[in-house]
C-alpha atoms as an extended CHARMM CRD file, in Angstrom:
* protein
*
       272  EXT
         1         1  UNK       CA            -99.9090000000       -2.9350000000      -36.9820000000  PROA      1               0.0000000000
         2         2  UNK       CA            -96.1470000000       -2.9670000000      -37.3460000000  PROA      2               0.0000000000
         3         3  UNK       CA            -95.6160000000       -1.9990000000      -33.6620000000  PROA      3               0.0000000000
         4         4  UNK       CA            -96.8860000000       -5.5790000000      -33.2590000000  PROA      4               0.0000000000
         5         5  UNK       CA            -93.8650000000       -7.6980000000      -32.1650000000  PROA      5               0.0000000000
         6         6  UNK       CA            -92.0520000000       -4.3630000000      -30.7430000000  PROA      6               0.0000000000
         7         7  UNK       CA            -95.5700000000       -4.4130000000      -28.2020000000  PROA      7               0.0000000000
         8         8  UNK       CA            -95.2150000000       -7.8180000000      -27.4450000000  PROA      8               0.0000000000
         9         9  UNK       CA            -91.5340000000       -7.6740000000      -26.3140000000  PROA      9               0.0000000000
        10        10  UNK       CA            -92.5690000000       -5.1630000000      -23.8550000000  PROA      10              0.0000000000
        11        11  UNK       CA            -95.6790000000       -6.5230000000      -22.8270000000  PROA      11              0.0000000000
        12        12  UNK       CA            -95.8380000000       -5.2060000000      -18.7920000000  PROA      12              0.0000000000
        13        13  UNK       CA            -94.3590000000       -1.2690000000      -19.4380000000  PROA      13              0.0000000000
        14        14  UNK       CA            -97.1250000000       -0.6930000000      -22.4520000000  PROA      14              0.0000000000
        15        15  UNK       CA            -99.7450000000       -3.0420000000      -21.0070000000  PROA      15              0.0000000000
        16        16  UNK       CA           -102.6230000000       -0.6630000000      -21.7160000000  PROA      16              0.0000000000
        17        17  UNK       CA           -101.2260000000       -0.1110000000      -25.0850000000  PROA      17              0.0000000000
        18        18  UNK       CA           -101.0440000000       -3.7780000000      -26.0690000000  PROA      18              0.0000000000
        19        19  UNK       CA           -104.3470000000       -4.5060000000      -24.5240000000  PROA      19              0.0000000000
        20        20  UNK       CA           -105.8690000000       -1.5030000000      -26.3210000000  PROA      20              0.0000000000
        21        21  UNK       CA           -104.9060000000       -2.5210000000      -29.5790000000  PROA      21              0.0000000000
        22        22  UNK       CA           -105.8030000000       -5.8780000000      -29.1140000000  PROA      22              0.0000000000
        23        23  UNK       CA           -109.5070000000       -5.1130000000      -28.6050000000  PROA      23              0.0000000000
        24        24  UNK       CA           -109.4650000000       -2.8930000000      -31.4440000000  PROA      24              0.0000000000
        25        25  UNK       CA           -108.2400000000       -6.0900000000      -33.3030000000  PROA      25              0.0000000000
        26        26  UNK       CA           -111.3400000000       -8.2070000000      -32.0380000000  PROA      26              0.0000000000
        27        27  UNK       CA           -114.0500000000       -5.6430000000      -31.7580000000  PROA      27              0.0000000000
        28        28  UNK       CA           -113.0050000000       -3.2050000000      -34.4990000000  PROA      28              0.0000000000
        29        29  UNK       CA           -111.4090000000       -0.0050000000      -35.0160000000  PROA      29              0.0000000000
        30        30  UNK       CA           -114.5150000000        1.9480000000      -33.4880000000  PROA      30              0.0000000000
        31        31  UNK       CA           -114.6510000000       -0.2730000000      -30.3190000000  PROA      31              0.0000000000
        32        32  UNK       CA           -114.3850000000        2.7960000000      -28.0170000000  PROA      32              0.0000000000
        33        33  UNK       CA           -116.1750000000        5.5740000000      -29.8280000000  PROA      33              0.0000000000
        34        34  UNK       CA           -118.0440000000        6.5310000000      -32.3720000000  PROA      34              0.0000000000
        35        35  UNK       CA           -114.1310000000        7.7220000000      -34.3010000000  PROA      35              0.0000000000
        36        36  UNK       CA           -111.9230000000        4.8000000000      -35.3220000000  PROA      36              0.0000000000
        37        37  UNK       CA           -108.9330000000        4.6100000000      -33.7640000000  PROA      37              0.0000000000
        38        38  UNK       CA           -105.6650000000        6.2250000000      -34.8230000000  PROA      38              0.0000000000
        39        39  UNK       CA           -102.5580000000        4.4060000000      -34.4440000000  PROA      39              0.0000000000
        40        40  UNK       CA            -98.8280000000        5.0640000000      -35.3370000000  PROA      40              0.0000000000
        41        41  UNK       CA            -95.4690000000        3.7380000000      -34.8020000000  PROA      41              0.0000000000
        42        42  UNK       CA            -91.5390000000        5.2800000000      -34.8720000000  PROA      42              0.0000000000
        43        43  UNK       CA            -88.8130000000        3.9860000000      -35.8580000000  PROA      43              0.0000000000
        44        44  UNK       CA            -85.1320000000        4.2530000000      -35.7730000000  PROA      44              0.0000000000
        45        45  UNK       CA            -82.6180000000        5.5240000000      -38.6260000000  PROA      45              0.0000000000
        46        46  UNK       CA            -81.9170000000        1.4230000000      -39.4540000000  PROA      46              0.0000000000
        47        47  UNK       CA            -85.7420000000        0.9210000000      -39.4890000000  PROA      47              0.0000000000
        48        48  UNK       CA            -86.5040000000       -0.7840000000      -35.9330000000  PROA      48              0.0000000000
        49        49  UNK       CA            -89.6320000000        0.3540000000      -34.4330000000  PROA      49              0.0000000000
        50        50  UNK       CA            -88.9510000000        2.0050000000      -30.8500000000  PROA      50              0.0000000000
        51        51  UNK       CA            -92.4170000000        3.4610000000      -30.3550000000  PROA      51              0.0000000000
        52        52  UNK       CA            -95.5560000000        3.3290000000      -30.9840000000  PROA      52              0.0000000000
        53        53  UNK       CA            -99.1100000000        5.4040000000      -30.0870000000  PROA      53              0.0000000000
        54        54  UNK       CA           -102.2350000000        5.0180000000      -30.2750000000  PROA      54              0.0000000000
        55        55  UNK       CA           -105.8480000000        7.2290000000      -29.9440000000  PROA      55              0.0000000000
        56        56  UNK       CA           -109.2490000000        6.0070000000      -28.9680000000  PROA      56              0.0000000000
        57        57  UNK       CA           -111.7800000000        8.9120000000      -29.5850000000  PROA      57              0.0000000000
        58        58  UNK       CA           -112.7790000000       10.2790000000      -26.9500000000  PROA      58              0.0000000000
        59        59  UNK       CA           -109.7490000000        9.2510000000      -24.6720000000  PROA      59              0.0000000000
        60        60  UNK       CA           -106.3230000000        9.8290000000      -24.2820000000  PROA      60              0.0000000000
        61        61  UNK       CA           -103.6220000000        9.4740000000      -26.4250000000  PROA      61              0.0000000000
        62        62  UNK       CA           -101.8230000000        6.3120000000      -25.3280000000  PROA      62              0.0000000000
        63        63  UNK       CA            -98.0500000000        6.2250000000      -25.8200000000  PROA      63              0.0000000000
        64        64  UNK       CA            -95.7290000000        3.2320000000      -25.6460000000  PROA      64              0.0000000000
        65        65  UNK       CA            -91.8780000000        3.4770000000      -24.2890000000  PROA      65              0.0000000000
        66        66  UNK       CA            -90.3820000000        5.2900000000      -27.1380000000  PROA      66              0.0000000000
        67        67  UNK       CA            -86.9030000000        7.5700000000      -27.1910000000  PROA      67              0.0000000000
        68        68  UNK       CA            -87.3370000000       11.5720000000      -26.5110000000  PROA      68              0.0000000000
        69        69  UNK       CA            -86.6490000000       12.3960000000      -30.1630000000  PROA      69              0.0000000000
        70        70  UNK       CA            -89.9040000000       10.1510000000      -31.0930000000  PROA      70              0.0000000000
        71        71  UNK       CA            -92.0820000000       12.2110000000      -28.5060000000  PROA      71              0.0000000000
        72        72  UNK       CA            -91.3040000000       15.0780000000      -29.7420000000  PROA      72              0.0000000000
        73        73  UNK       CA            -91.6910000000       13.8900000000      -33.2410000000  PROA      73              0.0000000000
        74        74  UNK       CA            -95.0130000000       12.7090000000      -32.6030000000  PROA      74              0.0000000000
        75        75  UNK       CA            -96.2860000000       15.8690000000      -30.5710000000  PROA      75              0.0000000000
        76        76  UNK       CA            -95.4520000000       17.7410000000      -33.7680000000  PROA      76              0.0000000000
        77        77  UNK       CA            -97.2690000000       15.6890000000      -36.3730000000  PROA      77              0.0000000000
        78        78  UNK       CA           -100.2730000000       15.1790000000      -34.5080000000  PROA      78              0.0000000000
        79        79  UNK       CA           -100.7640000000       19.2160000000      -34.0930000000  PROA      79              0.0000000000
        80        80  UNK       CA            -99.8930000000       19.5420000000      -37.8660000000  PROA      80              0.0000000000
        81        81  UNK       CA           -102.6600000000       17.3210000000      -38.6820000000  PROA      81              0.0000000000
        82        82  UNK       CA           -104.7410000000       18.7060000000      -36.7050000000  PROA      82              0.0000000000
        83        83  UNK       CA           -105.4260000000       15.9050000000      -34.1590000000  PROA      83              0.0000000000
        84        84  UNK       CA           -106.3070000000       17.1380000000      -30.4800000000  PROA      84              0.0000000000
        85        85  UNK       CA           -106.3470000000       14.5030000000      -27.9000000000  PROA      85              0.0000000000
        86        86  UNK       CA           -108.1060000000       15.3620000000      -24.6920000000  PROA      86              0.0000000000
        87        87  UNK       CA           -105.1290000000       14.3330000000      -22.8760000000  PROA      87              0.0000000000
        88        88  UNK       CA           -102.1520000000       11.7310000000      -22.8680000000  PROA      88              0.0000000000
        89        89  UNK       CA           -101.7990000000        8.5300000000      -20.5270000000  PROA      89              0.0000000000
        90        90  UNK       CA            -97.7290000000        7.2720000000      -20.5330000000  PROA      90              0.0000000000
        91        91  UNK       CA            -94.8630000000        6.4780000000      -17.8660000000  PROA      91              0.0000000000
        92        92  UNK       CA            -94.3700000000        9.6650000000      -16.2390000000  PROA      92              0.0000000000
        93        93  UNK       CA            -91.6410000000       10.8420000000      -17.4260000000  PROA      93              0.0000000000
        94        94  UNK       CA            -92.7990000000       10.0340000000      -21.4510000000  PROA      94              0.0000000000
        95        95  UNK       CA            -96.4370000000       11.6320000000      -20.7550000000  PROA      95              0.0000000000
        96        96  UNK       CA            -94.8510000000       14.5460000000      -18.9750000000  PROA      96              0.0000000000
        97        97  UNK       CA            -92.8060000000       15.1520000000      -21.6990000000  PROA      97              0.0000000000
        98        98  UNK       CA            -95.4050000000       14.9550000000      -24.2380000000  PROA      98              0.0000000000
        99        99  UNK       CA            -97.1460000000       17.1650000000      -22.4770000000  PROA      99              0.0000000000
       100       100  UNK       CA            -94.5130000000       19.6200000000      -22.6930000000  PROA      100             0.0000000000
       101       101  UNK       CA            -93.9390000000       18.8720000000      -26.1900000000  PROA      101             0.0000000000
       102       102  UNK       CA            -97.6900000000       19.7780000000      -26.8360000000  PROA      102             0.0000000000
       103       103  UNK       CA            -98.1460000000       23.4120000000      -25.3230000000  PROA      103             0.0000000000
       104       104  UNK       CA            -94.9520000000       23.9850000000      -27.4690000000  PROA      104             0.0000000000
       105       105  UNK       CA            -96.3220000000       22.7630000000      -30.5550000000  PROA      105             0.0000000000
       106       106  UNK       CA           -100.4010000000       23.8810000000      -29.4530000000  PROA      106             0.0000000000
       107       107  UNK       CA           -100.0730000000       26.4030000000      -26.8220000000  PROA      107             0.0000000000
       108       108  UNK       CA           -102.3730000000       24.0290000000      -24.7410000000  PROA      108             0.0000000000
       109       109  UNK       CA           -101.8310000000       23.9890000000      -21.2120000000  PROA      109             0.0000000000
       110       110  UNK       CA           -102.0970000000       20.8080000000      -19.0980000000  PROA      110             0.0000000000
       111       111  UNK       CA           -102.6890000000       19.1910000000      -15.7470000000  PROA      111             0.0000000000
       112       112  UNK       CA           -102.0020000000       15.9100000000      -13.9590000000  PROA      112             0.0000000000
       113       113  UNK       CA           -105.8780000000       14.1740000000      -14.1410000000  PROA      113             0.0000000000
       114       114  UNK       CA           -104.2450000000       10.4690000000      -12.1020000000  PROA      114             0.0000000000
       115       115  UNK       CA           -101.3250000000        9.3810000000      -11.5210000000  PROA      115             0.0000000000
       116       116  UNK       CA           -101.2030000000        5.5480000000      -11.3030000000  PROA      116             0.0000000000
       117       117  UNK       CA            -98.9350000000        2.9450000000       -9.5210000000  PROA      117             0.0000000000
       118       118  UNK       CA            -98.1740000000       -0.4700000000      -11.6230000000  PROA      118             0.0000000000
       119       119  UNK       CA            -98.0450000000       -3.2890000000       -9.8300000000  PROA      119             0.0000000000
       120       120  UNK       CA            -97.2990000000       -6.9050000000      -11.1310000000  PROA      120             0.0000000000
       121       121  UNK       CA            -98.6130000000      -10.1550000000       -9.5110000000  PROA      121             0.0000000000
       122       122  UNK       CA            -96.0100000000      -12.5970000000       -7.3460000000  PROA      122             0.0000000000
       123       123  UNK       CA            -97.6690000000      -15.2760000000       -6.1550000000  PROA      123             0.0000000000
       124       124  UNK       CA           -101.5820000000      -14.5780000000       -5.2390000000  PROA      124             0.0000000000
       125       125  UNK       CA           -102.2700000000      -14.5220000000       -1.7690000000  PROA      125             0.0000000000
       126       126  UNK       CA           -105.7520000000      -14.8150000000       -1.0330000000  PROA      126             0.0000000000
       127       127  UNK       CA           -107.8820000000      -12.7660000000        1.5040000000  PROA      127             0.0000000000
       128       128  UNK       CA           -110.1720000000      -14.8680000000        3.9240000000  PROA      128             0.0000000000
       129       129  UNK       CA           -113.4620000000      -13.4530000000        2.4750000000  PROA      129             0.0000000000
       130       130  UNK       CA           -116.6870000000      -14.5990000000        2.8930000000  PROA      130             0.0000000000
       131       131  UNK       CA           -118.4740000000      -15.1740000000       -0.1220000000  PROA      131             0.0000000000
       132       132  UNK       CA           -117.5670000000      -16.8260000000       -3.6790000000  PROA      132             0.0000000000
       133       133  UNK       CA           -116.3810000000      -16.0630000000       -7.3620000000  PROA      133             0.0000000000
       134       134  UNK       CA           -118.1040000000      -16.5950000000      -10.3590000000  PROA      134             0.0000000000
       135       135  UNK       CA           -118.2850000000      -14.9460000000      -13.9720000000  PROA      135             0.0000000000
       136       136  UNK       CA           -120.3220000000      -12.5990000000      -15.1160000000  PROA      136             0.0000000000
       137       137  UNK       CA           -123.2870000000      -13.8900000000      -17.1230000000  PROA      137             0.0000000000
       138       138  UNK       CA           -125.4970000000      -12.0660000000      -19.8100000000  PROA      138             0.0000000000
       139       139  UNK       CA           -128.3530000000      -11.9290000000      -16.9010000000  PROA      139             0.0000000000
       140       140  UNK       CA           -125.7270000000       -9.8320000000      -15.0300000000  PROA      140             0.0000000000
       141       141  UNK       CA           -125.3940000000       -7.3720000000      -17.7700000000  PROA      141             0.0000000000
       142       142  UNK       CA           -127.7600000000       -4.4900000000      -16.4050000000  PROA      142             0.0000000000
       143       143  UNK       CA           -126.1180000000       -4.7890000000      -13.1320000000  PROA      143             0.0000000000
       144       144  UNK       CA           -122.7720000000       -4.8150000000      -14.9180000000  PROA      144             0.0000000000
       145       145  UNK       CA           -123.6640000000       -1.5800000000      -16.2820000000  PROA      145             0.0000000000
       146       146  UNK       CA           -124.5610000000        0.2860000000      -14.0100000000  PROA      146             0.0000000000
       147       147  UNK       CA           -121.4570000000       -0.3440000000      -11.5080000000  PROA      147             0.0000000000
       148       148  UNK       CA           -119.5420000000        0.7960000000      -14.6450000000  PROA      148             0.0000000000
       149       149  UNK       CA           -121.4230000000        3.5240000000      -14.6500000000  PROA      149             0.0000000000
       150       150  UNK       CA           -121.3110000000        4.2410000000      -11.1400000000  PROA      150             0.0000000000
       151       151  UNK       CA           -117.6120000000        3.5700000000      -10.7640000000  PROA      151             0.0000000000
       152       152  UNK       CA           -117.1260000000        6.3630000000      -13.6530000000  PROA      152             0.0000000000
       153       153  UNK       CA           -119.0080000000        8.9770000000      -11.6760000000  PROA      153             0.0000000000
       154       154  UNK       CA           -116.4330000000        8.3870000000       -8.6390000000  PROA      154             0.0000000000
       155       155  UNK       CA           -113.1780000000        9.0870000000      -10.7320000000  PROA      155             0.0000000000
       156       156  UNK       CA           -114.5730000000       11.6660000000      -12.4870000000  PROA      156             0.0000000000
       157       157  UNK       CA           -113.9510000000        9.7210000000      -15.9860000000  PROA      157             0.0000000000
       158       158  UNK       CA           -115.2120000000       11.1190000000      -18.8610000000  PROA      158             0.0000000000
       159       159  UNK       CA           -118.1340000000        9.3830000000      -19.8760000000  PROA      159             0.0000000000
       160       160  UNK       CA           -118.1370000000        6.5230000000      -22.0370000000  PROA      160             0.0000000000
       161       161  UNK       CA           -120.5040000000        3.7500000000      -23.8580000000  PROA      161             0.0000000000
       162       162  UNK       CA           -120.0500000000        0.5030000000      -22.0980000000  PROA      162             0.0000000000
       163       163  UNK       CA           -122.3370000000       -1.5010000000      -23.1750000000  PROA      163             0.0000000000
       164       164  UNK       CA           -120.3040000000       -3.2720000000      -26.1350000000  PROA      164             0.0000000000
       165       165  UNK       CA           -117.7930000000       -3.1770000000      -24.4990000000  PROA      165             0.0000000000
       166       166  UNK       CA           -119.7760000000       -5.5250000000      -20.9080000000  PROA      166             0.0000000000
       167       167  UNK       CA           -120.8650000000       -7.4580000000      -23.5780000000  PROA      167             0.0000000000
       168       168  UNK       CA           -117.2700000000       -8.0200000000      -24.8610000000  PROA      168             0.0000000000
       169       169  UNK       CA           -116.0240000000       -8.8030000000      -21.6820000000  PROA      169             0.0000000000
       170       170  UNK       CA           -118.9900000000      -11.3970000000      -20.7620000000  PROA      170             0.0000000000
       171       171  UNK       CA           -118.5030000000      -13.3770000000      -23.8610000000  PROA      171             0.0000000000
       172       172  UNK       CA           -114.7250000000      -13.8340000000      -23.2220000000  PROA      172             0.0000000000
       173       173  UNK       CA           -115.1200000000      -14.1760000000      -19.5630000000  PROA      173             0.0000000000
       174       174  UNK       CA           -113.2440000000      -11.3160000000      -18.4780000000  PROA      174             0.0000000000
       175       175  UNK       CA           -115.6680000000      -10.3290000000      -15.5790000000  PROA      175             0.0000000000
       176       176  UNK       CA           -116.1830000000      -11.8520000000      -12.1010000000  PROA      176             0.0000000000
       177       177  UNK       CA           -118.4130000000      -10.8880000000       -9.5490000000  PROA      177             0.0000000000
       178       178  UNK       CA           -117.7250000000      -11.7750000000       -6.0690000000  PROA      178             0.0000000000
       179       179  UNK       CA           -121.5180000000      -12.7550000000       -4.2570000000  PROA      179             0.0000000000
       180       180  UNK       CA           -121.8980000000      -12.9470000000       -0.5700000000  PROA      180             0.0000000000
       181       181  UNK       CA           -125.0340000000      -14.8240000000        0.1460000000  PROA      181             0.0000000000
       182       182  UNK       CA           -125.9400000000      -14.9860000000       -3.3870000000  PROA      182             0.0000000000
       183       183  UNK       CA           -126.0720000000      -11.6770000000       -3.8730000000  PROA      183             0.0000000000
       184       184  UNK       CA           -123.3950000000       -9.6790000000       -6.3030000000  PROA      184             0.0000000000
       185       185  UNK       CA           -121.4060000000       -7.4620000000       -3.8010000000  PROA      185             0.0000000000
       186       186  UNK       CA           -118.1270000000       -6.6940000000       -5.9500000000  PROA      186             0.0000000000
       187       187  UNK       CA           -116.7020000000       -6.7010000000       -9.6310000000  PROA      187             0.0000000000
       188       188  UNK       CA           -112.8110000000       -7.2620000000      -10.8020000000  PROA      188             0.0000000000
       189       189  UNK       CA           -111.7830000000       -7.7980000000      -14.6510000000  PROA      189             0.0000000000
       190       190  UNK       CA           -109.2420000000       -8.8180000000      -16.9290000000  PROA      190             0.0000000000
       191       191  UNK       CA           -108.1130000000       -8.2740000000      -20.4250000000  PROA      191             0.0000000000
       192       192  UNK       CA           -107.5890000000      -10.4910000000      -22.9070000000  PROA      192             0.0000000000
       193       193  UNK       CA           -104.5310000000      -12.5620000000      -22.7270000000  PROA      193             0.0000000000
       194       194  UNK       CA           -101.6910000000      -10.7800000000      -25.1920000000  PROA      194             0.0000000000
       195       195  UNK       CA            -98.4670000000      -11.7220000000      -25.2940000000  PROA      195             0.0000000000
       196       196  UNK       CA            -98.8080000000      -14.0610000000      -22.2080000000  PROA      196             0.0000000000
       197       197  UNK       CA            -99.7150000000      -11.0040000000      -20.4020000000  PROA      197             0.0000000000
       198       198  UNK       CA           -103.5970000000       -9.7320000000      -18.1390000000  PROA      198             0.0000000000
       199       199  UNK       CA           -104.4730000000       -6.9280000000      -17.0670000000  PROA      199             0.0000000000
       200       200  UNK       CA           -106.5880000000       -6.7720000000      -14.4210000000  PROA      200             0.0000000000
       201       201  UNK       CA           -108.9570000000       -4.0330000000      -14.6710000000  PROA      201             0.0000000000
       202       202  UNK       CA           -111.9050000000       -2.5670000000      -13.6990000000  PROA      202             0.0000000000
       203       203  UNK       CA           -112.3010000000       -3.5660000000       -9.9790000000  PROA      203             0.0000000000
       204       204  UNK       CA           -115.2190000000       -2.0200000000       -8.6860000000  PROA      204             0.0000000000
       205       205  UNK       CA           -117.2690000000       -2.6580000000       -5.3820000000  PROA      205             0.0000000000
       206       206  UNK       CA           -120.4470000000       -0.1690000000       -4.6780000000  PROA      206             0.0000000000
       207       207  UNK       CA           -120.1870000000        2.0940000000       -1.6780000000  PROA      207             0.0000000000
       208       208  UNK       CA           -123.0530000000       -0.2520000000        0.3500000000  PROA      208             0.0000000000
       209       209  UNK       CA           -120.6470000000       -3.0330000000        0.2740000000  PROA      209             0.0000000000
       210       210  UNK       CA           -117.3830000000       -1.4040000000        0.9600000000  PROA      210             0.0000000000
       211       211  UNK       CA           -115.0540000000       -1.8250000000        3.8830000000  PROA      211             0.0000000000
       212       212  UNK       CA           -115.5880000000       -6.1270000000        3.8300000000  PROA      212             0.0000000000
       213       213  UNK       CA           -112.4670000000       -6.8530000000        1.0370000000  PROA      213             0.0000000000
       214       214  UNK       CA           -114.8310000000       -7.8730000000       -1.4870000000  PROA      214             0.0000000000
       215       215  UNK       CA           -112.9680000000       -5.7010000000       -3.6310000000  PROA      215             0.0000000000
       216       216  UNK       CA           -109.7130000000       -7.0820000000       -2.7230000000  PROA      216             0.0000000000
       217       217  UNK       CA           -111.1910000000      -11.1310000000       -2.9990000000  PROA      217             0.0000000000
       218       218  UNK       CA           -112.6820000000      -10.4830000000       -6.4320000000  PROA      218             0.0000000000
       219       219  UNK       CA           -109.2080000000       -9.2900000000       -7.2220000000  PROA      219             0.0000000000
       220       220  UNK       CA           -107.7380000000      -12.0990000000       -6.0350000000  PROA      220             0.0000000000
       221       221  UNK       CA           -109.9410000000      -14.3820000000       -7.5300000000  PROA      221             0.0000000000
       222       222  UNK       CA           -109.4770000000      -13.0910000000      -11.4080000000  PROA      222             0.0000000000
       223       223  UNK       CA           -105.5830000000      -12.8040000000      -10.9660000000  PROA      223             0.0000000000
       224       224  UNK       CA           -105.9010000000      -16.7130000000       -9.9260000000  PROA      224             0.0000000000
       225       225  UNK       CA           -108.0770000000      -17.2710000000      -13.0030000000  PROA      225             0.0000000000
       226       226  UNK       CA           -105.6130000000      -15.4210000000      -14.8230000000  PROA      226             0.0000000000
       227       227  UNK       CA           -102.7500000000      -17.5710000000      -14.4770000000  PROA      227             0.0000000000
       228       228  UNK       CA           -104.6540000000      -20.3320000000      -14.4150000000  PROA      228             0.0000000000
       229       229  UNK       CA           -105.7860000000      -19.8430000000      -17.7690000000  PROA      229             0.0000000000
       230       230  UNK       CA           -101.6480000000      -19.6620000000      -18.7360000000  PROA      230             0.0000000000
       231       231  UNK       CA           -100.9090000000      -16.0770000000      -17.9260000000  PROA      231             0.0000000000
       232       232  UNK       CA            -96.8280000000      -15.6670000000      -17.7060000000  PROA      232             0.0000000000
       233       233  UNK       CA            -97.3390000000      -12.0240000000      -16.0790000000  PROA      233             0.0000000000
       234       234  UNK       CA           -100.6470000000      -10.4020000000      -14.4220000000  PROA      234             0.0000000000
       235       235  UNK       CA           -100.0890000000       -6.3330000000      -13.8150000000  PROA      235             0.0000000000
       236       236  UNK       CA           -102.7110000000       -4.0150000000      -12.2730000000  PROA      236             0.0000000000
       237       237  UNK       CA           -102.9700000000       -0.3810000000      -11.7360000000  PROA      237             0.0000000000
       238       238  UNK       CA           -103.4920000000        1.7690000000       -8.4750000000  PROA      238             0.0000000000
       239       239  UNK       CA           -104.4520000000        5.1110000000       -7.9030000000  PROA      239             0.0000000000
       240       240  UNK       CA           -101.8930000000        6.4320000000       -5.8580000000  PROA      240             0.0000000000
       241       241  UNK       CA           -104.4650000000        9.1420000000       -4.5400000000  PROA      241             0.0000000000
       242       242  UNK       CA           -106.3000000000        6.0420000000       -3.3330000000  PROA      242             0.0000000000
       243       243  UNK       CA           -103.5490000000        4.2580000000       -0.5550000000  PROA      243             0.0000000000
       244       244  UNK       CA           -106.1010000000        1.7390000000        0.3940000000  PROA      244             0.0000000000
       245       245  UNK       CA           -106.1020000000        0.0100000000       -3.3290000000  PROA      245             0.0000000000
       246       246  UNK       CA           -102.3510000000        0.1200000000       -3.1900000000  PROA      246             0.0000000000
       247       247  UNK       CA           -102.0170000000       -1.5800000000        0.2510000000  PROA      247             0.0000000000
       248       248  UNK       CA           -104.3070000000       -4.5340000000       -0.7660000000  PROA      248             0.0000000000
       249       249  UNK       CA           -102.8970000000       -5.0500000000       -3.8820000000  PROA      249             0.0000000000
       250       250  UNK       CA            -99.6560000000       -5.8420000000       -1.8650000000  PROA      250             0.0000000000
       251       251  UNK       CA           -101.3080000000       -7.9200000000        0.4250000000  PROA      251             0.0000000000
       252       252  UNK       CA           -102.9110000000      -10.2260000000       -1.9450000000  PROA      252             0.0000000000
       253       253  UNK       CA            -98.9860000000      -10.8170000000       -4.2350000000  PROA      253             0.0000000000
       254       254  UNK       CA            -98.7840000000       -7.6920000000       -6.2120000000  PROA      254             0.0000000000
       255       255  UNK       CA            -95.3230000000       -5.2700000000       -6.1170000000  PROA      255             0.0000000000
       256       256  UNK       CA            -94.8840000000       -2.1410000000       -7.2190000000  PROA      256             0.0000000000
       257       257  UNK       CA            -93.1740000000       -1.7000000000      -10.9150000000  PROA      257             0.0000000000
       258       258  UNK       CA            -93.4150000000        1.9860000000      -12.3820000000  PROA      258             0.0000000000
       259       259  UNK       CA            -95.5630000000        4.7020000000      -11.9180000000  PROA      259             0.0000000000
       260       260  UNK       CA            -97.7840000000        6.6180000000      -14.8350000000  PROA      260             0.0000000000
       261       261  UNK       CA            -99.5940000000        9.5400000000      -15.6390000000  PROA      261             0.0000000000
       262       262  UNK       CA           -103.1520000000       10.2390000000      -17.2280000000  PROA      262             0.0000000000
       263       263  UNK       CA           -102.7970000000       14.0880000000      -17.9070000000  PROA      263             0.0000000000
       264       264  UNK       CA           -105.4480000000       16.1000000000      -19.3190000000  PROA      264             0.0000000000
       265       265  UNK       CA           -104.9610000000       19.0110000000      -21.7560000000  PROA      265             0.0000000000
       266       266  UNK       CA           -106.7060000000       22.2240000000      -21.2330000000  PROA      266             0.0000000000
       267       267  UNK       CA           -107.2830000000       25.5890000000      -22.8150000000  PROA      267             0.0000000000
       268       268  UNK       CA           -104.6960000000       27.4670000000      -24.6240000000  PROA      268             0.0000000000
       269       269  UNK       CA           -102.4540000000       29.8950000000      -23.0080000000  PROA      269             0.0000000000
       270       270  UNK       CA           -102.9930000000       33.9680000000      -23.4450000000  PROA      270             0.0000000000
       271       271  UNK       CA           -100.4290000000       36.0470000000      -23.1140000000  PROA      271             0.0000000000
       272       272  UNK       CA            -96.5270000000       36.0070000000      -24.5020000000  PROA      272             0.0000000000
């Protein structure tokens, strides 16, 4: 992809975007859906590339930090071709533009699904937890599952096939469950390393084990492992709806960066 080295200068701001692409890289261009991705890039009058997009069937559109003109551009081309994303994930002021863009070019109206805080790891600061990390093994994949599952039923996610996509993560060793007497009480991920940059995502703990900080040691534990293993820069989202996530992610070395919208697209508009 030409957007390659214009990604990897940015690597924090279009961290989902990078990561995305990445996976499609290992695991194919059909890694999350049964459609193969669609990816594009825009570039400047003297040829640089200032943006790039792409679309994972059956999720949102993903869009990089790209100029105005290029949003527009892109919001255009996409309904001439006849593309329909559900929805668009961006900074907020690049997916609330699209958006706009869209019921110009569509007549599809929209709503804010999430909006999301971006936080990027200090220094980690452990909590005093009881219990211990360890990564995910294939044994764990049932369990693995279902928590995904589970945790997609909560945030009211559209649905998704996760099973390549465990198994990915289990033979890179980019999940971590945190046990408390041996037994699995919490979950926290990462991405693949790109660019010298992790994400850290999912982090999941089921509702029987809340209210202990497994949640917040698991995620303390994989951002460790994380730079560790060489990261320059670990990042993790927050659902600002959610002010618990946000506080521990400060309390265990993360600050605040940018905030970011997932907005979903809806029916078309009646009426002049």
């Amino acid at each position: 992809m030409t957007a390659g080295g214009f990604l990897r200068s940015r690597p924090i701001e279009n961290t989902v975007l990078i990561t995305v692409v990445e996976a499609l890289r290992v695991r194919g261009p059909a890694a999350y859906g049964d459609a193969p991705a669609v990816m594009g890039t825009w570039s400047t009058a003297s040829g640089c590339v200032a943006g790039a997009f792409v679309h994972t069937p059956p999720f949102p559109l993903l869009l990089s930090v790209m100029p105005g003109q290029a949003v527009a551009e892109l919001a255009e081309t996409l309904a001439a071709d006849g593309r329909r994303p559900p929805g668009v994930t961006g900074r907020h002021e690049l997916a609330e533009a699209f958006a706009a863009e869209w019921r110009i070019a569509t007549g599809v109206d929209f709503r804010i699904w999430e909006r999301r805080r971006l936080y990027r790891l200090e220094k980690v600061e452990p909590p005093d937890t009881p219990g211990r990390a360890r990564l995910a093994r294939p044994a764990d994949r049932d369990l693995l599952l279902g928590w995904y599952y589970d945790a997609e039923r909560e945030i009211r996610e559209r649905p998704g096939d996760h099973d390549a996509a465990v198994d990915d993560r289990i033979a890179y060793g980019g999940l971590t469950i945190w046990e408390r007497d041996g037994i699995p009480v919490a979950l926290a991920g990462r991405t693949r390393m790109v660019a010298g940059m992790v994400r850290i995502a999912p982090v999941y703990t089921p509702s029987e084990h809340r209210r202990h900080g497994y949640g917040a040691a698991a995620t303390a534990a994989v951002s460790q492992a994380a730079v560790d293993a060489g990261a320059e820069e670990v990042v993790v989202f927050a659902d600002l709806a959610n002010p618990g996530s946000n506080t521990i992610h400060r309390r265990i070395g993360y600050q605040p960066l940018d905030d970011y919208l997932v907005i979903s697209f809806g029916s078309t508009r009646r009426g002049g």
